[in-house]
N, C-alpha and C positions, 0 to 999 in steps of 0.2 A: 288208669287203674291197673292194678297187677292181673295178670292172667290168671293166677293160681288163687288167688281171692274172686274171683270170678268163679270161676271151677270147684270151689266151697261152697259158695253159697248158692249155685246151679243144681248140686248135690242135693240141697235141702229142698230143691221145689220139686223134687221127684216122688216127693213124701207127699199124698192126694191130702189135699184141706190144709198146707202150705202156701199161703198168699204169697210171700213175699218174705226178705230175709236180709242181715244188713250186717255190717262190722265195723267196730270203732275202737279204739285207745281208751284207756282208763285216763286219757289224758284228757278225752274230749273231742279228736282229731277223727272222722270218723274214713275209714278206707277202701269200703265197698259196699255197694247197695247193689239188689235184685227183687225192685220193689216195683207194684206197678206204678204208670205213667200220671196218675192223676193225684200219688203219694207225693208230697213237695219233699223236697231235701231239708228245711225249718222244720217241719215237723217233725224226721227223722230225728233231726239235731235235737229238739228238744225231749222226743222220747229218751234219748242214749242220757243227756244230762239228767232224767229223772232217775232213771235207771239207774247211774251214776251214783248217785245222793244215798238212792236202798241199798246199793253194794257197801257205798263208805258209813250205811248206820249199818248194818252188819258186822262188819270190818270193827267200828269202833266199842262195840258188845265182847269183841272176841271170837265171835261166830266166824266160821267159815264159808264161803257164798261161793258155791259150783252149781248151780243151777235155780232157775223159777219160774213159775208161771203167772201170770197175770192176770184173772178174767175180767173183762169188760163186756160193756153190751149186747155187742157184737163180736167182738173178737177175741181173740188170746193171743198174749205175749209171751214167748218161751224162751228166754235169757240163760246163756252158758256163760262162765266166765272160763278165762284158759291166759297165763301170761301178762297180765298186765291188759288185757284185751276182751271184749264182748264180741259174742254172736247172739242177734236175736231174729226167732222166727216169726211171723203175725200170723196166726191163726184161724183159721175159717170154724165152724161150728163143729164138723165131722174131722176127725183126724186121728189116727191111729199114732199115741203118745207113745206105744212101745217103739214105733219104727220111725216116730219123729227121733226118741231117743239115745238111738240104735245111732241114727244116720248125724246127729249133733257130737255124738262119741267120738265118730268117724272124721267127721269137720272139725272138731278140736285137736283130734291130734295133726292132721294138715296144717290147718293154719299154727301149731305150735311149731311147727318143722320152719314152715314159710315165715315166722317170725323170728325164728333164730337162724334163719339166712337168707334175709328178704332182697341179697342179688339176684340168687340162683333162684329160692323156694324150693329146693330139696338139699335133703339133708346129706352129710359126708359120711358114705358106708365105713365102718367100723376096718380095722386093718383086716382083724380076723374072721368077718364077713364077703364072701367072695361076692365080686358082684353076681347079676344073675348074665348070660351071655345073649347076645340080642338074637331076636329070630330069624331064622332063614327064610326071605324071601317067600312067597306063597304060601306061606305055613297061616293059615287061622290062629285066632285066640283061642283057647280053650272053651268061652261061652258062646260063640258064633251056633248060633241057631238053637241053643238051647231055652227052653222056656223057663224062667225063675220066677217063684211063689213065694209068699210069707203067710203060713199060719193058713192056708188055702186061699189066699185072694193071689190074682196073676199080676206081676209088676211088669211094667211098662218095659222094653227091652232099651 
């Protein structure tokens, strides 16, 4: 599996009442899962194909399908479309949709990057974009030890 498909949808479990999270082709073909261990990959499969079917009765209304949610019994389904390609999240009952949504924005535009150049997964800077110059050695991040909040809840560093 791609690293950078990995690193999407690792993105998305950092979002609390995020079970688990998956990506496939509008083809069918599906390309990364971060679901737990007792999730069968059939099942996956056949979620993405339902999934599939409400994108293409959309599609054939005219409608445009960039995002949905599902609810179920138990759980919630949170479907992005981006490319030719789905992200979906599985849901727990508590979940802050602002910052599921936030951080789905953020995983789409990745994986659109990583699908328009699935060698590399990053995209070819712009001529008149300088790159940025790497850091010198011993230099920290700029968030290194900084506390980051949303809305006043504390997020995991």
């Amino acid at each position: 599996m791609n690293h950078s498909l990995i690193s999407i949808l690792a993105s998305l479990r950092d979002i609390e009442g995020v079970l688990g999270s998956f990506i496939w082709l509008s083809d069918g073909q599906l390309l990364a899962t971060d679901m737990p261990e007792d999730c069968q990959p059939k099942t996956i499969e056949a979620v993405a194909a339902r999934v599939q079917r409400l994108y293409e009765a959309f599609s054939s209304v005219g409608h445009g399908f960039e995002s949905t949610t599902v609810a179920f019994a138990q759980y919630r389904l949170h479907v992005c479309a981006v490319d030719q390609a789905f992200v979906a999240a599985v849901l727990g009952s508590h979940v802050n949709m602002s910052a599921l949504k936030m951080a789905a924005t953020l995983a789409l535009r990745e994986l659109a990057v990583v699908l328009s150049h699935p060698r590399t997964g990053r995209a070819v800077l712009p001529a008149t974009q300088p790159a940025r110059a790497p850091r010198e050695s011993g230099e920290q991040p700029l968030s290194a030890g900084v506390s980051r909040s949303y809305r006043g809840q504390r997020l995991p560093s």
